[in-house]
C-alpha positions in Angstrom: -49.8 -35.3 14.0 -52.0 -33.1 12.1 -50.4 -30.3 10.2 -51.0 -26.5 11.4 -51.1 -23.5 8.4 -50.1 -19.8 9.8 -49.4 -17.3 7.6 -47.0 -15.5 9.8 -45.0 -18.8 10.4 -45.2 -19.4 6.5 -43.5 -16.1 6.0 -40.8 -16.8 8.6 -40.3 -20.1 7.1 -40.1 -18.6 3.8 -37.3 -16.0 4.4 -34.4 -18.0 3.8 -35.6 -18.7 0.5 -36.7 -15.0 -0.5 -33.0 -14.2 0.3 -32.3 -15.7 -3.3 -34.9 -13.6 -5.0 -33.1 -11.7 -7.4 -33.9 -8.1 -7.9 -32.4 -5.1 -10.3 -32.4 -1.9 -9.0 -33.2 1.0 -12.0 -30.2 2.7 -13.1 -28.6 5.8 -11.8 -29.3 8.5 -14.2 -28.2 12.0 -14.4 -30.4 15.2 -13.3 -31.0 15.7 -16.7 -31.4 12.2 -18.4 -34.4 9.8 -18.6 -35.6 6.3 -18.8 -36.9 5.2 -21.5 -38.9 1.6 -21.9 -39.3 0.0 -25.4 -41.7 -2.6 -25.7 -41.8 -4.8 -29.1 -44.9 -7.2 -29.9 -44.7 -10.8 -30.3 -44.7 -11.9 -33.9 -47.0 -8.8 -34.7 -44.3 -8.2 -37.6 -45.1 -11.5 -39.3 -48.9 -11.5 -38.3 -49.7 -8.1 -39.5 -46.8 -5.7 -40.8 -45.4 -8.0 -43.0 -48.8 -9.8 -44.6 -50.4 -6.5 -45.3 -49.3 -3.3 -47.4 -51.7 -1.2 -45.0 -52.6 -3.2 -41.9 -54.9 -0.5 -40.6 -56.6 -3.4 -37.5 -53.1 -3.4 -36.1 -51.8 0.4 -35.8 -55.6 1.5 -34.5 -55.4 -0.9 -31.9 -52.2 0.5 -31.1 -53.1 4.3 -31.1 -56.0 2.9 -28.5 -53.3 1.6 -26.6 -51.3 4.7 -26.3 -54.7 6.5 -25.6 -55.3 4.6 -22.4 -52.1 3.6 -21.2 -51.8 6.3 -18.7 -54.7 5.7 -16.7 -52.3 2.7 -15.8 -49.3 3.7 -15.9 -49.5 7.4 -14.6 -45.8 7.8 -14.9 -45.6 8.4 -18.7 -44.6 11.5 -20.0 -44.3 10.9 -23.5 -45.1 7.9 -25.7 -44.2 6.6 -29.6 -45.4 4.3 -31.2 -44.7 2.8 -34.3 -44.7 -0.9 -36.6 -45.2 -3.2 -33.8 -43.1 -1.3 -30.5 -43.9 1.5 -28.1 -41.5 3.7 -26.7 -42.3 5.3 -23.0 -40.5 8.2 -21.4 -40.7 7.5 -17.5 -41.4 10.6 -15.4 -38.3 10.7 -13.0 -40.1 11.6 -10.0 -41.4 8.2 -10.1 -39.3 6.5 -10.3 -39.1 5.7 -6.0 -42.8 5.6 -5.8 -44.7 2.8 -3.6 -45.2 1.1 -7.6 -42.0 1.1 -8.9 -39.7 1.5 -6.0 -36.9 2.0 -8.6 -37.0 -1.8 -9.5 -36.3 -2.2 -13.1 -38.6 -6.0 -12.9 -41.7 -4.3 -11.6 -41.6 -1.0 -14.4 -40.2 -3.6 -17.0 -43.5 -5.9 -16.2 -45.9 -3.4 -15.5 -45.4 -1.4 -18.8 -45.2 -4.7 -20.5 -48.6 -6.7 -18.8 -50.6 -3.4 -19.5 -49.8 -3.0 -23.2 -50.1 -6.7 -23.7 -53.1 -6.5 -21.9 -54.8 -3.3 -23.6 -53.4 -4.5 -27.2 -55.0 -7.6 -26.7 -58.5 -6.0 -26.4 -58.6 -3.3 -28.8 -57.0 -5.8 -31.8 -59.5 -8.6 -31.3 -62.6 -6.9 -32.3 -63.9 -9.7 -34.6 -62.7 -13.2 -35.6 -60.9 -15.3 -33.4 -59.6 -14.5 -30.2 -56.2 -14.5 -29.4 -54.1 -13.3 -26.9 -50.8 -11.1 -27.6 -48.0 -10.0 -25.8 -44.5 -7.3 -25.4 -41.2 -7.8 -24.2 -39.9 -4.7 -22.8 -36.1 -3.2 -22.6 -34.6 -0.3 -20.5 -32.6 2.3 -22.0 -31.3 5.1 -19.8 -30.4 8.1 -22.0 -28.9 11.7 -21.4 -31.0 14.8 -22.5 -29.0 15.4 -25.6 -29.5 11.9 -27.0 -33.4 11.9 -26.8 -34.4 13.8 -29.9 -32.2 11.3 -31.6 -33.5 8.0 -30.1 -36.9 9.2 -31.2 -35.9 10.3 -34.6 -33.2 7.3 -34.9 -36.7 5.1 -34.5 -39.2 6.9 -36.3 -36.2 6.8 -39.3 -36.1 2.7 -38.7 -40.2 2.9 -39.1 -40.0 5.4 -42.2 -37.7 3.5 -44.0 -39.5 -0.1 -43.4 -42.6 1.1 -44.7 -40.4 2.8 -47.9 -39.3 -0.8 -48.6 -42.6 -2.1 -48.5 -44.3 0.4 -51.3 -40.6 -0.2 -53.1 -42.0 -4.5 -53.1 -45.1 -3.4 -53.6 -44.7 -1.5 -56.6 -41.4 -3.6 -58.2 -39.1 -0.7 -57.5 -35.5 -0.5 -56.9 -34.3 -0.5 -53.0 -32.8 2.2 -51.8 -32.5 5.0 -50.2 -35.3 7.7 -50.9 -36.4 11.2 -49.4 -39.8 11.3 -49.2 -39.9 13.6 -52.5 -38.0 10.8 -54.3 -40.1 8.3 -53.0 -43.4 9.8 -54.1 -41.8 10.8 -57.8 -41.2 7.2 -57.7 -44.5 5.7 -57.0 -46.3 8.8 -59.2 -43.9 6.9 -61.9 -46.2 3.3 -61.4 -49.2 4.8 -61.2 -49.6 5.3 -57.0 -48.8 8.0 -54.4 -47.3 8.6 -51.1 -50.8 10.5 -50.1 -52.3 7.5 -50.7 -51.3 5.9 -47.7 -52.4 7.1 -43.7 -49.8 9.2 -42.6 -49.8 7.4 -39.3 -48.3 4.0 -41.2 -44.9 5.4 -41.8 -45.1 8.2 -39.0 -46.6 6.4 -36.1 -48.5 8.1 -33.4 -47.0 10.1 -30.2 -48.7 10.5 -26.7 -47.9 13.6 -25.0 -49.1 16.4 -22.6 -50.1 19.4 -23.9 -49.5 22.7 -22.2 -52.6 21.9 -19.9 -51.4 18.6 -18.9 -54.2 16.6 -21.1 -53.1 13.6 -22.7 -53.3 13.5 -26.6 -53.0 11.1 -29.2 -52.2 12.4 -32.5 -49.7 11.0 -35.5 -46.4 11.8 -35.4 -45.2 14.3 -37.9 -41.1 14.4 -38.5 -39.4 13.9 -35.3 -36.6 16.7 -37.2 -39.0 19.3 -37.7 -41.6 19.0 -34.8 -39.9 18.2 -31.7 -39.5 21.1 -29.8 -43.3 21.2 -30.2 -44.0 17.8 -28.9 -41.5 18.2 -26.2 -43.2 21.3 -24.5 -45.6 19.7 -22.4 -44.2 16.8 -21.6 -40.6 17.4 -21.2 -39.6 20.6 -19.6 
């Protein structure tokens, strides 16, 4: 007897297995917290952070991806990016919309396939092609802990980058302030102002105060926050 194909009777048919589909609701978080998604490249470290003193291909292409991520992903509110992650602020209003429907797999993948995605383009502009990708982790964090998650990784990126010049240029490792660090390399012969500020800063995405997306380096976290907070996270 000749087989029949319906997709209704598919569906039915398939039911029993969809029952052991296995789905993660997003956390419950408080009034005042937020979700924050952290995306780290695939071997981008060893490909381009850790080959080059001043890999300047690899943090453009990731200033474009901040740049454009939102016409994707409309429920950013604040972006930072730095070395070879991204870190997202989710707008908690969101959060139940017909895209998300406050399932931690499909803001996990979305966030994940569109940086990968967009990365992917604006990197290979010459040479070889090749495609790239970003794991992506959840961290649900009160109010009063987001200044310090940003500054905690804009310190990590500060402090990488610190080591670097300190191989670079044969110097001890250990901890500098950014004065000691430039005394330091003045003593060799280079300079901290030789070097983009957006290599140990990174870049932020954020609103400003009328709602317009901008892409700009981030200056101290400590200092500027407050600033880069008004638009985006009232």
């Amino acid at each position: 007897m000749e087989k029949t194909y319906s997709h209704d009777d598919a569906i039915k048919r398939y039911k029993k297995i969809k029952k052991k589909e296995w789905t993660n609701r997003l956390p419950k978080i408080e009034p005042s917290g937020f979700i924050i998604v952290r995306l780290d490249g695939k071997g981008l470290t060893k490909k381009f952070l850790r080959k080059k003193l001043v890999a300047d291909e690899h943090f453009l292409a990731m200033k474009q991806v901040l740049a454009q991520i939102v016409k994707y992903c409309p429920y950013i509110e604040f972006a930072y990016s730095s070395n070879d992650e991204i870190s997202f602020i989710i707008n908690n209003s969101q959060l139940n919309s017909n895209v998300i429907k406050c399932k931690t797999e499909k803001l996990l993948s979305y966030l994940s396939g569109f940086v990968s995605s967009l990365y992917t383009i604006y990197i290979n502009t010459t040479g070889k092609q090749q495609a790239y990708s970003f794991d992506a982790r959840l961290i649900p964090v009160s109010k009063d802990l987001l200044k310090e998650y940003f500054c905690c990784r804009q310190q990590i990126a500060i402090g990488y980058f610190i080591e670097k010049l300190c191989t670079h240029n044969k110097l001890e490792k250990k901890a500098y302030t950014l004065h000691q660090i430039d005394s330091a390399l003045h003593s060799v012969g280079d300079n901290w102002a030789n070097y983009p500020e957006y290599i140990p800063y990174g870049f932020i995405g954020h609103y400003d105060e009328k709602r317009v997306w901008q892409v700009e380096v981030a200056k101290d976290f400590e200092m500027h926050w407050s600033a880069y907070a008004h638009g985006s996270l009232k």
